[in-house]
BAFI-3210 file (N, C-alpha, C; in Angstrom, 3 decimals, decimal comma, padded with zeros to 6 digits):
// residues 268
n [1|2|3|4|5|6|7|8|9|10|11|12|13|14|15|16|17|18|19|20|21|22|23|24|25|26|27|28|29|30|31|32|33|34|35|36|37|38|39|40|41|42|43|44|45|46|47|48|49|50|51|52|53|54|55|56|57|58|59|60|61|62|63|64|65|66|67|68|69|70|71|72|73|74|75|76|77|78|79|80|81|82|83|84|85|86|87|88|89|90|91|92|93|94|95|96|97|98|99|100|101|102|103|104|105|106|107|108|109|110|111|112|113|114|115|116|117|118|119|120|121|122|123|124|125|126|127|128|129|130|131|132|133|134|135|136|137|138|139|140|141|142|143|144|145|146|147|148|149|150|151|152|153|154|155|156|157|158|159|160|161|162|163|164|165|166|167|168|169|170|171|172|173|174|175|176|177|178|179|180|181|182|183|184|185|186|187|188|189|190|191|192|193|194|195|196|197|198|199|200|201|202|203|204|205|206|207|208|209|210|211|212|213|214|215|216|217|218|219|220|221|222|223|224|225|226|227|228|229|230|231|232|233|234|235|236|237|238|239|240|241|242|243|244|245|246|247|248|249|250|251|252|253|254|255|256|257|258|259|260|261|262|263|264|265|266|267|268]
n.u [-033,217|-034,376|-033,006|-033,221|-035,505|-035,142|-034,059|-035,659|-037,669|-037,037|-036,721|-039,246|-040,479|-039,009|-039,849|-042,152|-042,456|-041,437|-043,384|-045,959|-044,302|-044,311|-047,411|-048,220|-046,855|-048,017|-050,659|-050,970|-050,555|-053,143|-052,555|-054,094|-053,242|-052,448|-052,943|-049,783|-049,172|-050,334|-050,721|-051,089|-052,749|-054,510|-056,148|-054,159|-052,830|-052,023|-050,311|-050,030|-048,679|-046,713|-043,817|-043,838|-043,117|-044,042|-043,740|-045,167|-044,848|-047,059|-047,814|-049,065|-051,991|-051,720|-049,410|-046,268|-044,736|-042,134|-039,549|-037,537|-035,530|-033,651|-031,091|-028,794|-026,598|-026,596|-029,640|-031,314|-032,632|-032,714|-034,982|-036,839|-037,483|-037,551|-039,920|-041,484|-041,329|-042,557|-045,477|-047,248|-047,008|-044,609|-041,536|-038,705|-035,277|-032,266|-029,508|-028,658|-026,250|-024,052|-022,046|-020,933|-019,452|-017,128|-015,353|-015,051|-013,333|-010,089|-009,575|-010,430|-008,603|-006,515|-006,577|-007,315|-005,013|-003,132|-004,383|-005,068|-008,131|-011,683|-012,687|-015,446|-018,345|-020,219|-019,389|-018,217|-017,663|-017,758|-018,422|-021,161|-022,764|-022,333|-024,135|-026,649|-027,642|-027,362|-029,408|-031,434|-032,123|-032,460|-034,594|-036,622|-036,429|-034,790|-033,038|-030,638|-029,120|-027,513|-024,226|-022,212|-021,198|-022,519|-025,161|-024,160|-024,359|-024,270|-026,051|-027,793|-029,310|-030,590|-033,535|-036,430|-037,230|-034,985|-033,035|-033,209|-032,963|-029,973|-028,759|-029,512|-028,109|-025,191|-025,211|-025,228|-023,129|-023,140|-023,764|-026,362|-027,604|-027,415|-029,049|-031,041|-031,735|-031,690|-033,962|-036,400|-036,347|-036,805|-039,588|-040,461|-040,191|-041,772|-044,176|-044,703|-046,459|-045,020|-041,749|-039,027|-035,777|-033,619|-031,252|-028,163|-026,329|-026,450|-026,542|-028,816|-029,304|-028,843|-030,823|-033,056|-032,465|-033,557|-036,047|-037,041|-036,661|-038,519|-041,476|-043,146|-041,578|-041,159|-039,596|-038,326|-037,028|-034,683|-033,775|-032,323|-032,345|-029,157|-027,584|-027,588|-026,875|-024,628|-023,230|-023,576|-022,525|-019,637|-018,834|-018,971|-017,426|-014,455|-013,337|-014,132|-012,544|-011,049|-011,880|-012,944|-015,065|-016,296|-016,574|-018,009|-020,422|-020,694|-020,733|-023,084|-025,207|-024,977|-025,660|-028,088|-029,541|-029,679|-030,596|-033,415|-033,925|-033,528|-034,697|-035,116|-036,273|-037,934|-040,499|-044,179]
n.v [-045,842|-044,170|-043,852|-046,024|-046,511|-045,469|-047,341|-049,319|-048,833|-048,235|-051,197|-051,750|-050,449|-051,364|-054,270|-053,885|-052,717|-054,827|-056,802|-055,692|-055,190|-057,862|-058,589|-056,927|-058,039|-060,064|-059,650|-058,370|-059,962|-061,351|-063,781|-065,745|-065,278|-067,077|-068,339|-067,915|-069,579|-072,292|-075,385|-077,318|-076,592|-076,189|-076,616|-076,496|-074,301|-075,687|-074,205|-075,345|-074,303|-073,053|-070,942|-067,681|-064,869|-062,534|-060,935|-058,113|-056,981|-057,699|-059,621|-062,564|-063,866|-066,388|-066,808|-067,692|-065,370|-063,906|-062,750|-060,425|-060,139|-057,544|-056,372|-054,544|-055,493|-056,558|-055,950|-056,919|-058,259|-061,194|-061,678|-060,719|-061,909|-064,893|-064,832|-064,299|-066,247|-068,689|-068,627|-071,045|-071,134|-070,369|-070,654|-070,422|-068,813|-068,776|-066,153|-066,509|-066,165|-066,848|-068,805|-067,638|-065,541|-066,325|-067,061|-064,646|-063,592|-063,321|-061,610|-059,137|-059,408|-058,691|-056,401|-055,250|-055,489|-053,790|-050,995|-050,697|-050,964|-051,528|-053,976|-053,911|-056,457|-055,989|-053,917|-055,082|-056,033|-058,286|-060,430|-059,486|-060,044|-062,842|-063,303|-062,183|-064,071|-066,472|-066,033|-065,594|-068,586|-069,726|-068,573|-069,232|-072,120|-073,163|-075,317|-077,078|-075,428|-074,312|-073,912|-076,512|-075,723|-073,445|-074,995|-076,555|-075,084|-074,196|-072,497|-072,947|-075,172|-073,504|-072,931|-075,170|-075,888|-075,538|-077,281|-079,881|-080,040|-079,754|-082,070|-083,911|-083,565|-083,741|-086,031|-087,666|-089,849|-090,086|-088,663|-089,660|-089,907|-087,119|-085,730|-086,563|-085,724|-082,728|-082,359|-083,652|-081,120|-079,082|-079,667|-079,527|-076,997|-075,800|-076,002|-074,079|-071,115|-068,564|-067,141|-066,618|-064,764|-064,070|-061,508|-060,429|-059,620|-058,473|-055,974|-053,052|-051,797|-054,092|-055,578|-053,990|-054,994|-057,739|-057,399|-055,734|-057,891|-059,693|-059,671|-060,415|-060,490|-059,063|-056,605|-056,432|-053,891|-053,081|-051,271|-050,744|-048,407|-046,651|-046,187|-048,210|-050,528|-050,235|-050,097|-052,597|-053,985|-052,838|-054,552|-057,331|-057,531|-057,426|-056,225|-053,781|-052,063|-051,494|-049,923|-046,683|-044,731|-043,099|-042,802|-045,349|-044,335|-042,132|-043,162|-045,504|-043,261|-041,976|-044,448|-044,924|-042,461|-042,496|-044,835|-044,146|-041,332|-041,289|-042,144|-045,436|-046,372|-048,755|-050,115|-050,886]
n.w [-000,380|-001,845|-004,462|-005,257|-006,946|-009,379|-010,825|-010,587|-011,866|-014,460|-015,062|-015,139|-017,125|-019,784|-019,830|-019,711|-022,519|-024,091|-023,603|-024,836|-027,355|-028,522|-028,157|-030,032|-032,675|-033,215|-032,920|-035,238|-037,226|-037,106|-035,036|-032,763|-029,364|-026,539|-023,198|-021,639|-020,070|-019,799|-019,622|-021,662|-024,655|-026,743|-030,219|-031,472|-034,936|-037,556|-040,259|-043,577|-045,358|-048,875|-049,277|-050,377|-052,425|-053,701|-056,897|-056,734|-054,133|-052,270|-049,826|-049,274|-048,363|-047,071|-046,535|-045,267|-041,769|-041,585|-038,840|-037,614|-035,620|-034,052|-032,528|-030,451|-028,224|-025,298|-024,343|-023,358|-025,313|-025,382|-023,403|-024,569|-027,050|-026,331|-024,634|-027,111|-028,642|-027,397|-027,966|-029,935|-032,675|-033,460|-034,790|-033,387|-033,557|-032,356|-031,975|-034,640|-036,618|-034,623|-034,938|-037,536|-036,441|-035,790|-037,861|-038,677|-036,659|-036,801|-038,449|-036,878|-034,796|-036,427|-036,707|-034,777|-033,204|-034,649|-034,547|-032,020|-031,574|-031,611|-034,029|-035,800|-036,472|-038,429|-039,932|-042,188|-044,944|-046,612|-043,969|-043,933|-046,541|-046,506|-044,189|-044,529|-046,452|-044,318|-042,619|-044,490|-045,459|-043,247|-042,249|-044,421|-044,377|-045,597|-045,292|-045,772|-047,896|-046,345|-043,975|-042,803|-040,521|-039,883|-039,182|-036,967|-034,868|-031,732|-030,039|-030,838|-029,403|-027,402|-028,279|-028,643|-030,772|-032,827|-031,102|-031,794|-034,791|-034,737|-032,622|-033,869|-036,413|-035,537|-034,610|-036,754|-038,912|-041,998|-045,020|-046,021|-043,272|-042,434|-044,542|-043,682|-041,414|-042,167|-044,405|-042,135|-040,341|-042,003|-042,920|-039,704|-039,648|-041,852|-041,299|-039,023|-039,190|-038,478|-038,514|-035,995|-035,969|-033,778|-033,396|-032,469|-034,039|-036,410|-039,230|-038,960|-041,600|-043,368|-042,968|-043,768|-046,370|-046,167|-045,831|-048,029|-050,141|-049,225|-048,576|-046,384|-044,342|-040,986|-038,866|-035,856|-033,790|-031,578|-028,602|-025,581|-023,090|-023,358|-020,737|-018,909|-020,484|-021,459|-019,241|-018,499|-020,587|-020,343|-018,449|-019,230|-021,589|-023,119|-024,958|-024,747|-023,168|-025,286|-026,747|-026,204|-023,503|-023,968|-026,831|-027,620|-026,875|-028,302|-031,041|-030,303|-030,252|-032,861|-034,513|-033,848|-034,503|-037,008|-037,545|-036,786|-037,818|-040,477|-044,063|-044,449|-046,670|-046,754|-047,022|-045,264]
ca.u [-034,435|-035,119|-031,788|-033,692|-036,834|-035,773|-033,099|-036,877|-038,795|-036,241|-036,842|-040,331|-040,959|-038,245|-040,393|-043,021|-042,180|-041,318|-044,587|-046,139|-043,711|-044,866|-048,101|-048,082|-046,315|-048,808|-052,206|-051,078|-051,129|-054,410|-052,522|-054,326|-052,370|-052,924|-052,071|-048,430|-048,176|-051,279|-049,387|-052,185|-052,210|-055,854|-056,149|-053,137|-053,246|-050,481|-050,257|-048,750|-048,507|-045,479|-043,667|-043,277|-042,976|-044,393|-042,805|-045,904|-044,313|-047,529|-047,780|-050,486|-052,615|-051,667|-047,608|-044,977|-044,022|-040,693|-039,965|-036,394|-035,335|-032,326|-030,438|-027,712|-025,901|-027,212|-030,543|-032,993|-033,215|-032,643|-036,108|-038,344|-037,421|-038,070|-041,378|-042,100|-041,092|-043,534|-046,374|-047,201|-046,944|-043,797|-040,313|-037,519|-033,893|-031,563|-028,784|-027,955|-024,977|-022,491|-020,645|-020,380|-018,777|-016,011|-014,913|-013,934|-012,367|-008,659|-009,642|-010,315|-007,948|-005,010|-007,580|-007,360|-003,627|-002,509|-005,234|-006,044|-009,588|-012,073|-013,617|-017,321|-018,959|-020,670|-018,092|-017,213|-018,806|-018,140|-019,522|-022,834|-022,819|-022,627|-024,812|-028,025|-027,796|-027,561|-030,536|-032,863|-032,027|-033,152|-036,150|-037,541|-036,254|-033,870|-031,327|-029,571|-027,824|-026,579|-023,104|-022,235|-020,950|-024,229|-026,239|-023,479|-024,397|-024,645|-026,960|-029,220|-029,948|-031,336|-034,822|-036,419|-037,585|-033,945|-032,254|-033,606|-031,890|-028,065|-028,533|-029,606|-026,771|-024,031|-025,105|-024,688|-022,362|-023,228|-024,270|-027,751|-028,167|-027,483|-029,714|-032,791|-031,525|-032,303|-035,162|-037,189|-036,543|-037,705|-040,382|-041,143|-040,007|-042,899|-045,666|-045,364|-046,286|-043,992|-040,185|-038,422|-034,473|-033,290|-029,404|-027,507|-024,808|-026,745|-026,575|-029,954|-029,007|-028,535|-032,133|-033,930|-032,261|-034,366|-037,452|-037,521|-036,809|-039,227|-042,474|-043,873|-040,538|-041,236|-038,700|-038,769|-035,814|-035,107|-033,244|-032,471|-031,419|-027,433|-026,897|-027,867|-026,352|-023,075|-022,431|-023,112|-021,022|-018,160|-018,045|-019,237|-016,870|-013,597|-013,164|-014,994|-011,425|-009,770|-012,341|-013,097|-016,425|-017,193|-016,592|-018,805|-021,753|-021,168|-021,174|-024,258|-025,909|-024,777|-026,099|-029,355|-029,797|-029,075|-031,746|-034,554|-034,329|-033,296|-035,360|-034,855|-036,948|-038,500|-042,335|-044,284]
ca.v [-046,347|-043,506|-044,433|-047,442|-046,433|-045,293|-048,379|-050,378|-048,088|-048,545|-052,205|-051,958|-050,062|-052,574|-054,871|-053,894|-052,428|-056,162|-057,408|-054,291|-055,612|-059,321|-058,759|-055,863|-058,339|-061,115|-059,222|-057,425|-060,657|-062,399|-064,846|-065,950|-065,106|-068,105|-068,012|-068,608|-070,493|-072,832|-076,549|-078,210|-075,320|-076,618|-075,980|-075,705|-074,223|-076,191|-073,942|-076,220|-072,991|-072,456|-069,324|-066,842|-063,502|-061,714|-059,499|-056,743|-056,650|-057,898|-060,402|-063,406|-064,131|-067,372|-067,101|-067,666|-064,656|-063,603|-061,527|-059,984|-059,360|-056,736|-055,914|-054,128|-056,671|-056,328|-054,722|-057,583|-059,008|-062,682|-061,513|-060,177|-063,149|-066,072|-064,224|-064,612|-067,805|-069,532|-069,068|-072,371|-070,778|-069,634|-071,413|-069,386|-069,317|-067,957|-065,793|-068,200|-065,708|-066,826|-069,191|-067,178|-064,553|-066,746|-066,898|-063,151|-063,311|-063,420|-060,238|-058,507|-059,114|-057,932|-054,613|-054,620|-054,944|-052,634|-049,934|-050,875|-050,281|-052,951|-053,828|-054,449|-057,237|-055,231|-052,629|-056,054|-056,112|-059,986|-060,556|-059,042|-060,754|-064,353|-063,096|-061,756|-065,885|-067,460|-065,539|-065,813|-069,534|-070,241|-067,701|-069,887|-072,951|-074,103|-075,804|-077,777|-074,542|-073,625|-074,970|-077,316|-074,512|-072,723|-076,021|-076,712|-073,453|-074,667|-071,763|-073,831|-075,653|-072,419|-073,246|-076,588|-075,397|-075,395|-078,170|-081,495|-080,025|-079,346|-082,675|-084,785|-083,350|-083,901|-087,120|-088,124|-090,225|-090,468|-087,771|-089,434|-089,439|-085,528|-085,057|-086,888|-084,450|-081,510|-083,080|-083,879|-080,443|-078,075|-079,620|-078,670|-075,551|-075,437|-076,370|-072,754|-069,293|-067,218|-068,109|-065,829|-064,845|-063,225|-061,495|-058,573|-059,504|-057,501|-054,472|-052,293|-051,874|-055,687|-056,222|-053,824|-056,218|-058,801|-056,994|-055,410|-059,068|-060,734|-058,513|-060,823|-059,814|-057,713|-056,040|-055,411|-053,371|-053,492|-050,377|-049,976|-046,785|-046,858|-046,229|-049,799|-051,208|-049,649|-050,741|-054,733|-054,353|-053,015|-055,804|-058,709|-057,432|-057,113|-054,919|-051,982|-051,494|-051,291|-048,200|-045,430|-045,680|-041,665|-043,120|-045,758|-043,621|-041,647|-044,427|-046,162|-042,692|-041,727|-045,137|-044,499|-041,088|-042,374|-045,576|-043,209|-040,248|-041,799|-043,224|-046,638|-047,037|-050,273|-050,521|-051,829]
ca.w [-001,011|-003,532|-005,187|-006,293|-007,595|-010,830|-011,650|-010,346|-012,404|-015,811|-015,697|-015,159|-018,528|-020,445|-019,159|-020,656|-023,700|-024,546|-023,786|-025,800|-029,030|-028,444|-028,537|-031,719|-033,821|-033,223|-033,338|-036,290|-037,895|-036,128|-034,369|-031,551|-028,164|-025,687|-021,817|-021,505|-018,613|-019,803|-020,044|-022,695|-026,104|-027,957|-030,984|-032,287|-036,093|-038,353|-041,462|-044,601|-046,991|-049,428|-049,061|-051,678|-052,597|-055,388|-057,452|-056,724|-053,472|-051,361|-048,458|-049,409|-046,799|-046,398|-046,476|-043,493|-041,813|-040,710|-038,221|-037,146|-033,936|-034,116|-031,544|-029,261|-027,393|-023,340|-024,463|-023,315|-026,466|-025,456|-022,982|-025,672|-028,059|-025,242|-024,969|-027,972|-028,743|-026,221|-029,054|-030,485|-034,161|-033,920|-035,171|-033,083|-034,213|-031,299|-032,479|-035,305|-036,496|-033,968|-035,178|-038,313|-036,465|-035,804|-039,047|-038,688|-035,368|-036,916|-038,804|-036,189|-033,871|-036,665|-036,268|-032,772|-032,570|-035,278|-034,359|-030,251|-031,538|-032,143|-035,423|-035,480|-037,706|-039,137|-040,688|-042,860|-046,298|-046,430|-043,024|-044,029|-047,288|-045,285|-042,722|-044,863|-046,811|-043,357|-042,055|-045,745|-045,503|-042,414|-042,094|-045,730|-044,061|-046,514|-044,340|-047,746|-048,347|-044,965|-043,934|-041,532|-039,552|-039,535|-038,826|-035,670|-033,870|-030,169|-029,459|-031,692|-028,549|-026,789|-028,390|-029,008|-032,593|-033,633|-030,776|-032,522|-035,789|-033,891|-031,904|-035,088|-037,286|-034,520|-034,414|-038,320|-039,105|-042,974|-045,624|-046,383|-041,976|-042,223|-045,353|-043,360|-040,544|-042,523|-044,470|-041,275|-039,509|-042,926|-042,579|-038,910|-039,832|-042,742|-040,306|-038,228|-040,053|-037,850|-038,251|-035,876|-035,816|-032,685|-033,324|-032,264|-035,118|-038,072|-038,830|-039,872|-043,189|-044,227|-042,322|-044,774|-047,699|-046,062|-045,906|-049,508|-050,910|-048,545|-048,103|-045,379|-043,220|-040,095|-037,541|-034,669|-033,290|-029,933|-027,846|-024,278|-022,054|-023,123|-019,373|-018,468|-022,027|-021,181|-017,718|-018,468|-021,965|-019,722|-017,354|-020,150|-022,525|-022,851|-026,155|-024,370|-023,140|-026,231|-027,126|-024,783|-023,565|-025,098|-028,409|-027,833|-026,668|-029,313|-031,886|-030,065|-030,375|-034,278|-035,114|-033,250|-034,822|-038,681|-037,723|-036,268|-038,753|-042,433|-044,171|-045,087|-047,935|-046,801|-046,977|-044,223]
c.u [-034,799|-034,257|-032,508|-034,570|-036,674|-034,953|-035,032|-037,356|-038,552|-036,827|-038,103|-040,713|-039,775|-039,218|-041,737|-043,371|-041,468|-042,094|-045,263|-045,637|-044,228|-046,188|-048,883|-048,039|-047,436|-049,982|-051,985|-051,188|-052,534|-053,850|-053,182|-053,049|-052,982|-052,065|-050,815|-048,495|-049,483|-050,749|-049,927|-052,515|-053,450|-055,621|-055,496|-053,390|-051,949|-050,785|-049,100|-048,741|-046,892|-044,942|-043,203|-043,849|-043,306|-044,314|-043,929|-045,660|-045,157|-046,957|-048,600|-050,555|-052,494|-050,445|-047,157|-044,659|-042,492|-040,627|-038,277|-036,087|-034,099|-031,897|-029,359|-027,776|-026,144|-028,385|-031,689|-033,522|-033,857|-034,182|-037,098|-038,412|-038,191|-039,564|-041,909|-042,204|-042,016|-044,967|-046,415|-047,085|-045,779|-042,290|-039,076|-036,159|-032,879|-030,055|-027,550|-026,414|-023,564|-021,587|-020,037|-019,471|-017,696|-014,687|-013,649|-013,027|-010,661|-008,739|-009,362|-009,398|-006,505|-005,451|-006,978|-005,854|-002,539|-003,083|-005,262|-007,355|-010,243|-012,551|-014,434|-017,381|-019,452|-020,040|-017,749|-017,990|-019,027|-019,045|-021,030|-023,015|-022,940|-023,850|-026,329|-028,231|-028,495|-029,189|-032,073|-032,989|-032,544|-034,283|-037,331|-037,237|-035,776|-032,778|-030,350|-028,814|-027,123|-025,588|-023,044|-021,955|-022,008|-025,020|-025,434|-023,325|-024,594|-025,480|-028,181|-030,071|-030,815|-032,779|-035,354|-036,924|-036,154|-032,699|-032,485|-032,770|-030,144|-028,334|-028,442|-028,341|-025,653|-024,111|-025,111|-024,148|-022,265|-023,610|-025,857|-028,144|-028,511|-028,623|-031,314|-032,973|-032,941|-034,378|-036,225|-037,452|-037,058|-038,689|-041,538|-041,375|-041,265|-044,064|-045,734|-045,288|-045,691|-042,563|-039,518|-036,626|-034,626|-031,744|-028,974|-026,101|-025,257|-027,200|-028,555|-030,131|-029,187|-030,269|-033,159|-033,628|-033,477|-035,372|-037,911|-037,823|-038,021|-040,537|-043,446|-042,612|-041,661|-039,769|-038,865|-036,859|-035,702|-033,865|-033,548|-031,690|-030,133|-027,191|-026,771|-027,002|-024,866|-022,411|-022,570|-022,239|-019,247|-017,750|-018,141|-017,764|-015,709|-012,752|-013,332|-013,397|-010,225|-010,684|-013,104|-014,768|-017,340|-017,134|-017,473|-020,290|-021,784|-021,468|-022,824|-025,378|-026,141|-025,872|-027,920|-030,295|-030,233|-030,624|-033,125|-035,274|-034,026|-033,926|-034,494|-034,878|-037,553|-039,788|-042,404|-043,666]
c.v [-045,533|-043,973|-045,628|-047,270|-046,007|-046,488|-049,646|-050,121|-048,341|-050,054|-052,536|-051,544|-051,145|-053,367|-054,955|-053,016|-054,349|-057,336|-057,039|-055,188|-056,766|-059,118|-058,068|-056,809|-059,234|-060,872|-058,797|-058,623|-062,202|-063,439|-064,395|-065,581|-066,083|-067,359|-068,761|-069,884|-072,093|-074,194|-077,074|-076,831|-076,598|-075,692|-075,393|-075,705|-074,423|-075,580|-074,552|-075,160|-073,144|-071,355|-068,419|-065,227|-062,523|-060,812|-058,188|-056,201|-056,971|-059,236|-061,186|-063,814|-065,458|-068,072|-067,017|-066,386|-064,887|-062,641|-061,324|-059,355|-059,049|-056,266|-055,604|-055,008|-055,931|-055,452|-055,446|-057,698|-060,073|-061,938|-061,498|-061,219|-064,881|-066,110|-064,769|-066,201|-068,779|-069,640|-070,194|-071,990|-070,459|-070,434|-069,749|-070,003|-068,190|-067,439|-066,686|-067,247|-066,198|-067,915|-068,550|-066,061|-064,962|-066,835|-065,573|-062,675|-062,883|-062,361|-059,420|-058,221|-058,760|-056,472|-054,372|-054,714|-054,238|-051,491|-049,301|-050,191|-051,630|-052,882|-054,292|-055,422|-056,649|-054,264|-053,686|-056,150|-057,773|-060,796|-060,172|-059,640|-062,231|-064,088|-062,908|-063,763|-067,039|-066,974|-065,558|-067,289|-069,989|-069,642|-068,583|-071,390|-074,028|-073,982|-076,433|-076,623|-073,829|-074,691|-075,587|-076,599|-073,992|-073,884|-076,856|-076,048|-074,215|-073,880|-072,519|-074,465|-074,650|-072,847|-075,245|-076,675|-075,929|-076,971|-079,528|-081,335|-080,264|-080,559|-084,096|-084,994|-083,589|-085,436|-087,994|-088,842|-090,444|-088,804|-087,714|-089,570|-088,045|-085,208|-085,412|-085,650|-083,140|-081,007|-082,898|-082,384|-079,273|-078,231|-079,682|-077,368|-074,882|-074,851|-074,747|-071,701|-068,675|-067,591|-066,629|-065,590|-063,514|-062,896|-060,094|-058,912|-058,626|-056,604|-054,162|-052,260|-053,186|-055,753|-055,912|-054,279|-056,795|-058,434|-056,266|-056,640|-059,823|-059,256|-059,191|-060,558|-058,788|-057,768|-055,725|-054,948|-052,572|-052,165|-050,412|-049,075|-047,201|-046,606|-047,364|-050,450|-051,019|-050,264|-051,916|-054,602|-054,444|-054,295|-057,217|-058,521|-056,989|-056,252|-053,279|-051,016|-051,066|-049,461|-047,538|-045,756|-044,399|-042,230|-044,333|-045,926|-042,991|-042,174|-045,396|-044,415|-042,006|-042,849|-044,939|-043,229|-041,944|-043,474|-044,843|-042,032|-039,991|-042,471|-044,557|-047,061|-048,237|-049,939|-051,424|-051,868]
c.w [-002,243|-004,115|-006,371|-006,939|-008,695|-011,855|-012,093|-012,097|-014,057|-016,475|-015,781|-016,454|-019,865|-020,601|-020,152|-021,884|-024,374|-024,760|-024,707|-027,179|-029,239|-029,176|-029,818|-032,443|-033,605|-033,424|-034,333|-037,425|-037,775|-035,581|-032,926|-030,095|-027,117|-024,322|-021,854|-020,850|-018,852|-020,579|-021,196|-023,468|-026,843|-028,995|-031,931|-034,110|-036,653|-039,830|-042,384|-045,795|-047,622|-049,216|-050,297|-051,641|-053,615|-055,863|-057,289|-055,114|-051,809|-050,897|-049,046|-047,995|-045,572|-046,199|-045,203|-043,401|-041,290|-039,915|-037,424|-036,359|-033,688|-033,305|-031,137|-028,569|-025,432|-023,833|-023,872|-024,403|-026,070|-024,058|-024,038|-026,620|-027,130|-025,177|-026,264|-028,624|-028,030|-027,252|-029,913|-032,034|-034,262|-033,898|-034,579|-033,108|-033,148|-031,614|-033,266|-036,472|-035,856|-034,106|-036,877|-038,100|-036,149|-036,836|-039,078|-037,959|-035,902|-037,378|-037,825|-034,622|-034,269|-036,119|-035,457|-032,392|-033,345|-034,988|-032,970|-030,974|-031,632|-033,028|-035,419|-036,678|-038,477|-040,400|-041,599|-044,139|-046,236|-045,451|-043,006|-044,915|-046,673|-044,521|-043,413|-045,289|-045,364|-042,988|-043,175|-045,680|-044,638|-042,439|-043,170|-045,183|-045,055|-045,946|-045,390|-048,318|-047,101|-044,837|-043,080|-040,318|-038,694|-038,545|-037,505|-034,841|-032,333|-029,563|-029,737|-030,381|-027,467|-026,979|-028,996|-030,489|-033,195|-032,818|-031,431|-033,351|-035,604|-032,997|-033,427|-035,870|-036,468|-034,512|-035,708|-038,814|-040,692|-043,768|-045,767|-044,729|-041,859|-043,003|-044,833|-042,488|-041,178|-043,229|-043,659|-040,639|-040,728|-042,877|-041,352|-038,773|-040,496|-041,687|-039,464|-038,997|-039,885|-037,831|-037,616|-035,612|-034,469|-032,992|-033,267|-033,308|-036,619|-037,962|-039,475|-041,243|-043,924|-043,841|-043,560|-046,311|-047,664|-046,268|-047,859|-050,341|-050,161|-047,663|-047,147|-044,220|-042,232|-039,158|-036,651|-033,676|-032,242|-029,296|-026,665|-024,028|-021,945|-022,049|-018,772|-019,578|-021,259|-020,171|-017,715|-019,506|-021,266|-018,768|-017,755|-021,031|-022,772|-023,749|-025,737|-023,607|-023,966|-026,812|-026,211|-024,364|-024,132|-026,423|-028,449|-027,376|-027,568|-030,791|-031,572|-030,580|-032,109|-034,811|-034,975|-034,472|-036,838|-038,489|-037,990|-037,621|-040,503|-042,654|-045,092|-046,496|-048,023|-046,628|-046,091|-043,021]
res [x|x|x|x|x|x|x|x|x|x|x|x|x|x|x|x|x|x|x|x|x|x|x|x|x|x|x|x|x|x|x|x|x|x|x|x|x|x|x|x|x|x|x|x|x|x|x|x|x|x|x|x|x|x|x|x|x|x|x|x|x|x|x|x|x|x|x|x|x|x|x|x|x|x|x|x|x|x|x|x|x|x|x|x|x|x|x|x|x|x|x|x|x|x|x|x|x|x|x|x|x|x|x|x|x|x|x|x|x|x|x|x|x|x|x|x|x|x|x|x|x|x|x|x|x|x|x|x|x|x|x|x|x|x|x|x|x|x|x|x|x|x|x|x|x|x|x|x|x|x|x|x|x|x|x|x|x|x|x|x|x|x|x|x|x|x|x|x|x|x|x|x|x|x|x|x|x|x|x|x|x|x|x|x|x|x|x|x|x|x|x|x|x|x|x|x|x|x|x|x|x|x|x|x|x|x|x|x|x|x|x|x|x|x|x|x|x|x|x|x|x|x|x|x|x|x|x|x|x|x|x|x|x|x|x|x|x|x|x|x|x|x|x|x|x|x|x|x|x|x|x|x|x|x|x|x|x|x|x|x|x|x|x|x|x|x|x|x]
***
């Protein structure tokens, strides 16, 4: 029984350190917080603002935010994002990266069998280059420059913000069907202030791109206790055998260290 009380005790503060971030990001910009579980949502507030950015680097009061949800892969992301997502203001986009990381797959698996190591997305200049576009494009809700790729994500269906779009476009058969597609869903996209991305495919670095160019951006960057991280990666993942698992504690902890105690340079 003691054995258990501190695995209990781990997920109890997870737990709520995810509630904690939820409700930060949302009071910090007066959205109302309604009862979750409450089936009928009065009142809902449909902001039709433009979004823009002004070169003095503020926020207007009455622009869309964004808000970036960065993550280590097994950290209780896909929790803290779900969460959030349940707010009637908020347009959530569920790690809309992954079919771009397909792309790179052939890369990395010359990596992985000239090296035995694995090569991260990240480590890819191109892959981050793709990856910041996909993520400014959707966050402003200009789907007309994302590819068909992007706009065929099957995660898409994770939220209902993003499944109408990935059920619409699948079902197409014409150019001007797709272009109502996109059409129709920018402008559900408009209608909520909060557009959030949930993805453990970008790195830190690319994020504070987003935020210098886009001064209504927020982050929120999400860490759990690498002892828990570690032991689902090994049994989800089948790379964790191509690199030791000291080299990738000490890589999860380098990266940690460089986030925490460099500064960025991002405001806000």
């Amino acid at each position: 029984m003691a054995s258990e009380f501190p695995r209990h005790r781990s997920r109890a503060w997870i737990f709520s350190a995810v509630v904690i971030s939820t409700f930060v990001v949302l009071w910090e910009w007066g959205v109302p917080v309604p009862d979750m579980f409450q089936k009928e949502m009065a009142g809902r507030r449909l902001l039709a603002e433009q979004d823009r950015s002004t070169q003095s680097g503020n926020c207007a009061p009455n622009a869309s935010r964004y808000v970036l949800l960065v993550a280590y892969s097994r950290s209780g992301s896909s929790l803290t994002s779900d969460i959030i997502s349940r707010h009637p203001d908020v347009f959530a986009y569920f790690e809309p990266l992954h079919t771009l990381a397909r792309i790179f797959r052939s890369q990395q698996v010359e990596f992985e069998n000239r090296t035995k190591k694995h090569l991260y997305l990240t480590r890819m200049n191109d892959y981050n280059l793709l990856a910041t576009q996909v993520l400014e494009n959707q966050m402003t809700c200009n789907y007309g420059n994302l590819s068909r790729l992007a706009l065929l994500n099957p995660l898409m269906t994770y939220y209902y913000s993003t499944k109408l779009l990935y059920d619409c476009v699948r079902r197409s058969r014409t150019p001007q069907a797709e272009k109502y597609c996109l059409m129709a869903a920018e402008e559900r996209c408009k209608q909520k202030p909060i557009r959030l991305m949930k993805t453990v495919r970008f790195s830190i670095d690319q994020a504070g791109v987003l935020l210098k160019s886009h001064p209504c951006a927020k982050l929120i960057f999400l860490i759990k206790d690498p002892r828990g991280s570690f032991q689902s990666k090994i049994r989800m993942f089948d790379f964790y055998g191509k690199n030791p698992v000291d080299f990738n504690v000490q890589r999860f902890c380098w990266r940690f260290q460089k986030v925490c105690f460099q500064d960025l340079q991002v405001e806000g």
